[in-house]
ROGU-365442 format. One line per 10 residues: number of its first residue (from 1); their letters; for each residue z negated, y, x of C-alpha. Coordinates in Angstrom, 1 decimal. Layout:
BEGIN
NUM	a	Z/Y/X ~ ...
This chain:
BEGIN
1	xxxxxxxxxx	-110.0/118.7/175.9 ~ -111.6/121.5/177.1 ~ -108.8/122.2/179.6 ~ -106.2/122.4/177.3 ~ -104.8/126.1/176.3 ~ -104.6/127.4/173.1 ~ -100.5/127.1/173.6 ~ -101.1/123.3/174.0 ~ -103.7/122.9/171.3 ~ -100.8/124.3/169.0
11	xxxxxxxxxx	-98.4/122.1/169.7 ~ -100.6/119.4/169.6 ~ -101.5/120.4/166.0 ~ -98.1/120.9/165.5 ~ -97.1/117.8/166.6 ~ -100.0/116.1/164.8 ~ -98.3/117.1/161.4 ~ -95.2/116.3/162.2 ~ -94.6/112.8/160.2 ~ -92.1/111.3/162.9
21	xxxxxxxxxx	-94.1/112.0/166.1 ~ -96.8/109.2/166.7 ~ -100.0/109.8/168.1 ~ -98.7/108.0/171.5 ~ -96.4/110.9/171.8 ~ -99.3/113.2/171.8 ~ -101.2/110.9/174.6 ~ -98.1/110.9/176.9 ~ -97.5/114.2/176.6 ~ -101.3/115.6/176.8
31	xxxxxxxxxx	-103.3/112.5/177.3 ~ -105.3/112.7/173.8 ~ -105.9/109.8/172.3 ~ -105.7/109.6/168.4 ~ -109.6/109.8/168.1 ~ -109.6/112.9/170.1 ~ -106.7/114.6/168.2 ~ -108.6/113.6/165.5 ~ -111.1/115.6/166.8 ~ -109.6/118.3/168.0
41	xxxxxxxxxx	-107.6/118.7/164.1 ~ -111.1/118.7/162.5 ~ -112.3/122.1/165.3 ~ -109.1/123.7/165.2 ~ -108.5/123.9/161.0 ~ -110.1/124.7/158.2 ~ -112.0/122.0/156.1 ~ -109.8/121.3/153.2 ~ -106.9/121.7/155.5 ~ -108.2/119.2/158.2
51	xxxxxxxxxx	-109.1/116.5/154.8 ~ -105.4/116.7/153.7 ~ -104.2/115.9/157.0 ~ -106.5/113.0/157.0 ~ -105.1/111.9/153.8 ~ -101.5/112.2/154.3 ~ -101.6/110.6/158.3 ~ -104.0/107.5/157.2 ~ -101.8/104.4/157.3 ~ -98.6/106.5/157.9
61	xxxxxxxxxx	-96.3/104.3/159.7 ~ -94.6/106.9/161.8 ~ -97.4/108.0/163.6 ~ -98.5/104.8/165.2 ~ -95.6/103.3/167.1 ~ -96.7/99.7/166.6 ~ -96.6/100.0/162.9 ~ -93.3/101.7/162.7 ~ -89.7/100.6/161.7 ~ -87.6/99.3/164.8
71	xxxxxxxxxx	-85.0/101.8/163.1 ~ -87.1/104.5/164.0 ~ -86.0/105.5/167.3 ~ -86.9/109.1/167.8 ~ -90.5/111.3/168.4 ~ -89.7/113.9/165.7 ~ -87.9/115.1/162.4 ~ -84.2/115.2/162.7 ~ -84.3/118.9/161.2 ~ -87.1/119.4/163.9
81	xxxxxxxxxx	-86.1/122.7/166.3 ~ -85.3/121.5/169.9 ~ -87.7/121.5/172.0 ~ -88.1/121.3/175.6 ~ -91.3/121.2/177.9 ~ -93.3/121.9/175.0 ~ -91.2/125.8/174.0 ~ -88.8/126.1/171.0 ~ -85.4/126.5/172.3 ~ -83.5/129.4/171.7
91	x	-80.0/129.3/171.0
């Protein structure tokens, strides 16, 4: 983890709140596995912020690919920016 930069830790946080994009995303993408975003959620916010995440992403189905919906097709929100190789496209 240490090698990441701070422009990939905030996209990993971002992505880490965003309800449609399951941890795998985040392990094919930056090779953190969900204990180590975990961990990297609990250094990089605030207390109460890092318990609320906790409490909305336990057992939500969209963030572990084996529990979600085979309707689910997608890594993020459909009102999610696009976004490639990790930078907000610009229109």
């Amino acid at each position: 983890m240490n090698s990441l930069s701070q422009q990939d830790i905030d996209r990993i946080v971002e992505m880490a709140w965003e309800d449609r994009t399951p941890f795998e995303a985040i392990e094919i993408q930056f090779g953190l596995k969900e204990k180590e975003v975990i961990e990297l959620m609990r250094t990089e916010m605030k207390p109460s912020s890092f318990r609320m995440w906790r409490k909305r992403m336990k057992g939500r189905g969209t963030k572990h690919r084996l529990l979600r919906s085979e309707e689910v097709m997608r890594f993020h929100c459909s009102r999610q920016k696009t976004i490639s190789m990790n930078k907000i496209s610009k229109r």
